[in-house]
C-alpha positions as CSV (number, residue, x, y, z in Angstrom):
1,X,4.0,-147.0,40.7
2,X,0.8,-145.7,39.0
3,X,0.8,-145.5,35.5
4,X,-0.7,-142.7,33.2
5,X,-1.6,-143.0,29.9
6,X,-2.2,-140.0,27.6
7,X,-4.0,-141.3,24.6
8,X,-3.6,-140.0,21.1
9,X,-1.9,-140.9,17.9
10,X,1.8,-139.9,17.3
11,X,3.1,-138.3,14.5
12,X,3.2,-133.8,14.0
13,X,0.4,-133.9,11.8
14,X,-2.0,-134.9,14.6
15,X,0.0,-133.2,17.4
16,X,-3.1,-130.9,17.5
17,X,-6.2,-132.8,17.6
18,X,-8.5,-133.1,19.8
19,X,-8.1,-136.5,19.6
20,X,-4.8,-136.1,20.8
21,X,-6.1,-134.0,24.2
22,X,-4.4,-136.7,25.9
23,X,-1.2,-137.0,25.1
24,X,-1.1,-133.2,25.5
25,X,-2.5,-133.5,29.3
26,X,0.6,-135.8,30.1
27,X,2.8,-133.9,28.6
28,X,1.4,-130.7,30.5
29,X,1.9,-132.8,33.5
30,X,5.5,-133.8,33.0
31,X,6.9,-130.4,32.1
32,X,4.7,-129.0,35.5
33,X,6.1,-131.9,37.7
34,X,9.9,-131.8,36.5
35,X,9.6,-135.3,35.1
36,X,12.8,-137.3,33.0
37,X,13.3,-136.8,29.6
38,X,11.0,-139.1,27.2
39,X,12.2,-142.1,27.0
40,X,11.2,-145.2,24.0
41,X,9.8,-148.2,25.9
42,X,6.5,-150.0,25.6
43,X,5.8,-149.5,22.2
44,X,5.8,-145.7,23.0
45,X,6.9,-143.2,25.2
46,X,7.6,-143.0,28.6
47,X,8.9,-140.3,32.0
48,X,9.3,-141.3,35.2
49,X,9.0,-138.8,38.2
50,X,7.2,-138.1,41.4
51,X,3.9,-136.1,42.1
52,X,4.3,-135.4,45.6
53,X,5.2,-138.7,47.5
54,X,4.1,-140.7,44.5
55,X,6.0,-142.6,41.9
56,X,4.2,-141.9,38.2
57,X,4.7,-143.3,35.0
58,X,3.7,-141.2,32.3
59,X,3.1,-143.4,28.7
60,X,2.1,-142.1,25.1
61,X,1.4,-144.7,23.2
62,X,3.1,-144.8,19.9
63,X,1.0,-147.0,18.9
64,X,-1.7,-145.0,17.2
65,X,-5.0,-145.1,19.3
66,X,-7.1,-148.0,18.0
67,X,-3.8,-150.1,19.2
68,X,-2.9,-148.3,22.9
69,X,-4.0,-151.2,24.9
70,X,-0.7,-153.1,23.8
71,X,1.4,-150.5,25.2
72,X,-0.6,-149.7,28.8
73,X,-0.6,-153.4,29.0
74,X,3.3,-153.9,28.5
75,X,4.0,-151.4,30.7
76,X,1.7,-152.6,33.3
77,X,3.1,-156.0,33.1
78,X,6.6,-154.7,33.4
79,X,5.7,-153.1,37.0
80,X,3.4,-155.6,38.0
81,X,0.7,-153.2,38.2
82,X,-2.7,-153.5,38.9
83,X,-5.6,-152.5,36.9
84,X,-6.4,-149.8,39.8
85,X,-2.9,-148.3,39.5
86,X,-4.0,-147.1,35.9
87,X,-4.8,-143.7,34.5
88,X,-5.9,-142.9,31.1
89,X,-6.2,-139.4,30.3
90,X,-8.5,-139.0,27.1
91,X,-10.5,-136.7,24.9
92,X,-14.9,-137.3,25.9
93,X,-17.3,-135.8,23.0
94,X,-20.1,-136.2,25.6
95,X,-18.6,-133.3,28.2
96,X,-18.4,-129.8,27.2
97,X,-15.2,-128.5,25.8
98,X,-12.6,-128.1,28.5
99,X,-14.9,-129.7,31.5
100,X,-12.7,-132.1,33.2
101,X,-14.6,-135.5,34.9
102,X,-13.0,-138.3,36.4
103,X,-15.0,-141.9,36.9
104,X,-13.4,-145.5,37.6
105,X,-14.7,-148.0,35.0
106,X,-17.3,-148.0,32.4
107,X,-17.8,-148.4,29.0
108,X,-15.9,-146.9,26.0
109,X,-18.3,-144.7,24.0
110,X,-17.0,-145.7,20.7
111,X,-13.6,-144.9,21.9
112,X,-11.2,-146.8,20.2
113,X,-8.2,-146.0,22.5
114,X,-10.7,-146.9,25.8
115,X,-12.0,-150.0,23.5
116,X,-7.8,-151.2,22.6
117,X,-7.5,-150.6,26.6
118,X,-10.5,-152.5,27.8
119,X,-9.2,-155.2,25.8
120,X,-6.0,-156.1,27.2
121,X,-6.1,-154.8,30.6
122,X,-9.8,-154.8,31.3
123,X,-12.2,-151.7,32.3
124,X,-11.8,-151.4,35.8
125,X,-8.9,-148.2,35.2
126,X,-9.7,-144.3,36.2
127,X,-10.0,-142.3,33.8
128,X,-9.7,-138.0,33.1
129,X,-12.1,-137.2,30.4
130,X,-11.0,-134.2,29.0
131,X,-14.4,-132.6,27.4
132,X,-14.2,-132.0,23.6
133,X,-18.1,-131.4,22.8
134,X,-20.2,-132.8,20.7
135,X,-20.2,-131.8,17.2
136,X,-23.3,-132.5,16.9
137,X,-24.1,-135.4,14.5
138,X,-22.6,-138.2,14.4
139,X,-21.5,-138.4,10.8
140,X,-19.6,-135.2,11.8
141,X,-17.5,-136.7,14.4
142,X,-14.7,-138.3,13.1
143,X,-13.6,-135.0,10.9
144,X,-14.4,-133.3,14.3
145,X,-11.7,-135.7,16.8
146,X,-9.2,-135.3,14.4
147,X,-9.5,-131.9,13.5
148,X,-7.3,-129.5,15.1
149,X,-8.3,-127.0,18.1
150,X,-9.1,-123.9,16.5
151,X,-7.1,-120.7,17.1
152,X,-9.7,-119.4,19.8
153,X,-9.6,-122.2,21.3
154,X,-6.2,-122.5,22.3
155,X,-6.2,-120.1,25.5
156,X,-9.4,-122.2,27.0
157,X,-7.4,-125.4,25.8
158,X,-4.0,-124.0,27.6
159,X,-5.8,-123.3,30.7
160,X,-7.4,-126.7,31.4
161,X,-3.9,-128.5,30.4
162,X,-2.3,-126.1,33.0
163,X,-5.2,-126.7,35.6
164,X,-5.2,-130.7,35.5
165,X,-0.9,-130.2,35.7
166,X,-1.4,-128.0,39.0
167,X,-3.9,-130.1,40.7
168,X,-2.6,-133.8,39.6
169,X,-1.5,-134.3,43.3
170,X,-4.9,-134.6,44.1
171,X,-5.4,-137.3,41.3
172,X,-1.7,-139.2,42.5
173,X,-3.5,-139.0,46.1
174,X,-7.0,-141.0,45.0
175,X,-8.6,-137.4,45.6
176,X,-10.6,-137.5,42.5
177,X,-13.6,-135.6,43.6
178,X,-11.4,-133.2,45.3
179,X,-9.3,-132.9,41.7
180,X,-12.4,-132.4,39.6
181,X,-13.5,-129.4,41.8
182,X,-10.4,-127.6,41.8
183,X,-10.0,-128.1,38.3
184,X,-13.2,-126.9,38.0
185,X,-12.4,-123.5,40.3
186,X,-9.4,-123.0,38.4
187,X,-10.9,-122.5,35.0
188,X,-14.2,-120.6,36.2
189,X,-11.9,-117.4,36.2
């Protein structure tokens, strides 16, 4: 069972933010994939289903994003998971909107839902940054994560969520380079 964690903090009023990038990419991929209905567990919520041969757990933390790391750690408890069977799909100020990377490990770039994670299951998880930009000081930051997309935004937005949904058998198959350049293919059109 591999587990993937959309980040981002629950409630309607953020359901928008670019903080909340994550939550929107698993959500993308559950509604692609044909995955169960939500369900409440782990201090948040959950969908089971398959991406090709693969079992995947999809988990939102409810647990607003400086707290996530309680929830991906309960869940990974529950399945006896590894560290390495963990996916955490998150919003990156230091890619370019919409640019999609993948890397195992790292540090947390003053990421509170990577720092929450690192803490209670270590940082040896993949992750899908999901490029924000910059906004290019630093005092301008946290109005800028938790601001919503803007209007023209939302067609670029739509069509990254709707490439990382199409090609997240690569990413259930280990085939992360292979995943970042298709991604990549899909949204240079």
């Amino acid at each position: 069972m591999q587990i993937w964690v959309g980040l981002g903090n629950p409630g309607a009023q953020y359901a928008l933010n670019r903080h909340n990038v994550g939550f929107m990419a698993v959500d993308a991929i559950a509604e692609v994939h044909g995955f169960d209905p939500p369900k409440k567990r782990f201090q948040g919520w959950t969908q089971e289903g398959r991406i090709g041969t693969t079992k995947v757990l999809l988990l939102k933390p409810a647990t607003f994003m400086n707290e996530s790391g309680r929830s991906v750690g309960e869940a990974m408890r529950f399945y006896k998971a590894e560290v390495g069977d963990v996916t955490v799909f998150h919003d990156e100020l230091d890619l370019d909107p919409f640019r999609v990377k993948v890397k195992t490990g790292g540090g947390t770039a003053g990421h509170n839902g990577l720092r929450s994670t690192e803490a209670h299951i270590g940082n040896a998880y993949r992750r899908v940054r999901l490029g924000i930009g910059h906004p290019g000081h630093k005092d301008r930051v946290t109005g800028y994560v938790l601001g919503n997309y803007a209007k023209a935004e939302m067609d670029p937005l739509a069509d990254m969520l709707g490439a990382v949904a199409a090609e997240a058998p690569l990413l259930a198959a280990g085939d992360d380079a292979r995943f970042m350049s298709e991604v990549a293919r899909r949204l240079q059109g």
